[in-house]
C-alpha positions as CSV (number, residue, x, y, z in Angstrom):
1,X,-77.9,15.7,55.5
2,X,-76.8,19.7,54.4
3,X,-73.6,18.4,52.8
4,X,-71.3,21.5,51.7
5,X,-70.2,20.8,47.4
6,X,-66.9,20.0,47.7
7,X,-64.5,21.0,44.4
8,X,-64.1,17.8,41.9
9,X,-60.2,17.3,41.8
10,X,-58.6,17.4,38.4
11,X,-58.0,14.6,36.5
12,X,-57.0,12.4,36.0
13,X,-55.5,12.6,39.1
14,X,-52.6,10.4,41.1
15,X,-54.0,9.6,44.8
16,X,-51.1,7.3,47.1
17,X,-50.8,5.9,50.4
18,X,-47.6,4.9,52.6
19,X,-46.5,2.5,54.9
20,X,-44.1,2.5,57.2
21,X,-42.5,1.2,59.9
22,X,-44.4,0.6,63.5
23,X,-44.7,-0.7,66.3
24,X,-47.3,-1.4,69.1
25,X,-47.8,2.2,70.9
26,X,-46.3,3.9,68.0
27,X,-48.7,5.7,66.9
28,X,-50.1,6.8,70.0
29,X,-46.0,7.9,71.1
30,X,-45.8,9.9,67.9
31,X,-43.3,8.0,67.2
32,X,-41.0,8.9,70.3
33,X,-39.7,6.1,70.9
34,X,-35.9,4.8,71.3
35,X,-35.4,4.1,67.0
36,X,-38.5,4.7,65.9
37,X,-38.8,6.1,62.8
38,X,-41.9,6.6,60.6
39,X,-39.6,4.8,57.7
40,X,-41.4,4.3,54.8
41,X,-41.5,0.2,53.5
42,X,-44.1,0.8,50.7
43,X,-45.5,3.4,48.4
44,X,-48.7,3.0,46.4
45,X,-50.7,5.2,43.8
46,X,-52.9,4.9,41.5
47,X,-53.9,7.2,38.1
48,X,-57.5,8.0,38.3
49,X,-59.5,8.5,35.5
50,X,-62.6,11.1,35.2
51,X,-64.3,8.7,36.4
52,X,-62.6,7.6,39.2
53,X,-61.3,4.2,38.0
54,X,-57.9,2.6,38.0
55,X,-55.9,4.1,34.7
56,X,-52.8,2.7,36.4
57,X,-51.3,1.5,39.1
58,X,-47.9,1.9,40.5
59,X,-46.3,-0.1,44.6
60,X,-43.1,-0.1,45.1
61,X,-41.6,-1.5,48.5
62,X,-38.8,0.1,50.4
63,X,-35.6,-1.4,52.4
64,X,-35.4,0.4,55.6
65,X,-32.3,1.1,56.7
66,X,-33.0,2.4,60.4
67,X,-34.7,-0.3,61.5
68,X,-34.3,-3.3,58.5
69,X,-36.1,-6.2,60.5
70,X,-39.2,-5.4,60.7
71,X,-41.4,-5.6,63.7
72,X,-44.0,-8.6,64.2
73,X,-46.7,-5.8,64.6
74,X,-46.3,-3.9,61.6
75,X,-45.8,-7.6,59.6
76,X,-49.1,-8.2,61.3
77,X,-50.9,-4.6,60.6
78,X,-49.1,-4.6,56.9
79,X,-48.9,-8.0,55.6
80,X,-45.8,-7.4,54.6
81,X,-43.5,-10.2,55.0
82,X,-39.9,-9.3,55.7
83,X,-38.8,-12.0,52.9
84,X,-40.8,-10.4,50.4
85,X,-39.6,-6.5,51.8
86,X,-35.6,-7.9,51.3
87,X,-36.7,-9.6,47.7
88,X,-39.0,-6.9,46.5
89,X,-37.6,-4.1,48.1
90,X,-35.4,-1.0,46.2
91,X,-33.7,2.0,48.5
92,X,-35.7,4.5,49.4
93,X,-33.8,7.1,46.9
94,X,-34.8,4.6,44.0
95,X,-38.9,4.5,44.9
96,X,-38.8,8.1,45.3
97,X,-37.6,8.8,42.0
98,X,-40.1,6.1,40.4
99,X,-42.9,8.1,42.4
100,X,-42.5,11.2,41.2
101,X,-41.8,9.8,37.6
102,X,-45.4,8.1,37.9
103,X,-47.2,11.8,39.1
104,X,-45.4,13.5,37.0
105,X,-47.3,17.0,37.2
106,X,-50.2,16.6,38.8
107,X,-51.1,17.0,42.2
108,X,-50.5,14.1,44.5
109,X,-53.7,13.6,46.5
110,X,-53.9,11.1,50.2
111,X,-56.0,10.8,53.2
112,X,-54.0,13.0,55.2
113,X,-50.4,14.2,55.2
114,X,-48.5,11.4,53.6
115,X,-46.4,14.2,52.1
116,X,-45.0,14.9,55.6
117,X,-43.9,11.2,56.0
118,X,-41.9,11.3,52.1
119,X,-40.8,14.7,53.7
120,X,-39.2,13.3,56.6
121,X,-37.9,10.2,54.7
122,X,-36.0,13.0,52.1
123,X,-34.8,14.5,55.4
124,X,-33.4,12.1,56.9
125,X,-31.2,10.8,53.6
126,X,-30.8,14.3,52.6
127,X,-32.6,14.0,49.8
128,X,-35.0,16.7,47.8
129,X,-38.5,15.6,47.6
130,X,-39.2,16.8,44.1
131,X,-43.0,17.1,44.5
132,X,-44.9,20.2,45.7
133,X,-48.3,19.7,45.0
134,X,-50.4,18.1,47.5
135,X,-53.7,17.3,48.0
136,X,-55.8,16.4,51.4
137,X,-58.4,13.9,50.5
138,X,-59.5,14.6,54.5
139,X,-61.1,18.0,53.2
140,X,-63.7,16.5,50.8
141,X,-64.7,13.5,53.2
142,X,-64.9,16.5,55.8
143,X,-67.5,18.4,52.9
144,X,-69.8,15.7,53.2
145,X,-70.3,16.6,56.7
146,X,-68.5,13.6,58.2
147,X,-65.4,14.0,60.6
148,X,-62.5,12.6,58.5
149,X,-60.9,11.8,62.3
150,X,-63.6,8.7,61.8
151,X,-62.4,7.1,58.7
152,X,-58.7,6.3,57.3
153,X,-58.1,5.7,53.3
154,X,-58.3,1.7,53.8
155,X,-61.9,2.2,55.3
156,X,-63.3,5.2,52.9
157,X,-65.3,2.4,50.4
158,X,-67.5,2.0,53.9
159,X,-68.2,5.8,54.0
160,X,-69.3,5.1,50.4
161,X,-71.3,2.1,51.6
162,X,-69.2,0.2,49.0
163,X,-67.8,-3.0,50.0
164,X,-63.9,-3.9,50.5
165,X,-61.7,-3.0,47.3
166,X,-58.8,-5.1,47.6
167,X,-57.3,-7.6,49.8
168,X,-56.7,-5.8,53.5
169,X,-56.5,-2.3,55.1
170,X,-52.9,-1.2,55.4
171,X,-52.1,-1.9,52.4
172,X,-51.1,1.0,50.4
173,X,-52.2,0.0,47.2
174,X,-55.7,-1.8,48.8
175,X,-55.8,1.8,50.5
176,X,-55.8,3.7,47.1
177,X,-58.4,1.6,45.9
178,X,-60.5,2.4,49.1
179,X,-59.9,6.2,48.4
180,X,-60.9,5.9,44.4
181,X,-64.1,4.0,45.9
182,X,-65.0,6.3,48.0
183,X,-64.2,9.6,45.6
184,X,-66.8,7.5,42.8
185,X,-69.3,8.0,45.1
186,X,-68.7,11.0,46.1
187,X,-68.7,12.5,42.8
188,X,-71.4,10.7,41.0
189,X,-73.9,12.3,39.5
190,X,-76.5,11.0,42.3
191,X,-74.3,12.5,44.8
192,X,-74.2,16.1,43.4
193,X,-77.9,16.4,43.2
């Protein structure tokens, strides 16, 4: 396979993932329907080392306030219970401010445009983001000469032919690690040659 060299990212380098609410037909509605809201209920990143490997870790989960219950579908596509969301969970100002403390300068780096969910999430509370740098994780999956439509971050470590990192897909945390499994791979010396 002709695969184009993609760019190593700088590091070490934050990479995050979001959940949100959902429900069955969401996604496919772009979220049109009557209250739905692509609300965010979890944030998870990870510092990445030169290497690739977990530095450190930060999750935080987030009340929604649009729609608070969540729905049995997203508990089912999430894992996240809603007594752990109300005993875990902070306002959505609170995470935010706790995210951007934890990527500090560096770029902030998902499998797609998380950046436009935070975006709408400010938006909607009226609330500055505070980050600008952004990176698409989708462009260097796309340099190996695979269509990033195929893949999301929580199945990247198959892309990589690694096995599962983690405990479940959807989870934004489990996601990252899929994403730093995947970028190991990618950039390892066998890789490049």
């Amino acid at each position: 396979m002709d695969k184009e060299k993609p760019v190593k990212p700088e590091t070490p380098m934050v990479v995050f993932d979001t959940e949100f609410t959902t429900w069955q037909g969401a996604m496919e509605r772009n979220w049109s329907g009557a209250g739905e809201k692509r609300e965010i209920i979890q944030i998870g990143a990870l510092l990445l080392d030169g290497s690739f490997r977990e530095i450190a870790r930060f999750e935080r989960l987030v009340k929604p306030v649009f729609n608070p219950e969540l729905s049995d579908y997203c508990v089912n596509l999430t894992g996240i219970k809603q007594e752990r969301l109300e005993k875990e969970g902070v306002g959505f100002a609170t995470a935010l401010l706790e995210f951007r403390e934890f990527v500090g300068p560096r770029t902030a780096w998902s499998y797609g445009r998380d950046c436009d969910v935070l975006a709408e999430n400010c938006d909607w509370r009226g609330i500055r983001l505070g980050l600008d740098r952004f990176g698409d994780i989708r462009d260097i999956v796309a340099a190996t000469g695979c269509n990033p439509r195929d893949w999301t971050s929580g199945t990247l470590h198959a892309l990589a032919g690694k096995p599962r990192p983690g405990d479940r897909e959807h989870d934004a945390c489990d996601d990252c690690l899929s994403i730093a499994a995947f970028l190991r791979w990618r950039f390892s010396p066998a890789a490049a040659a």
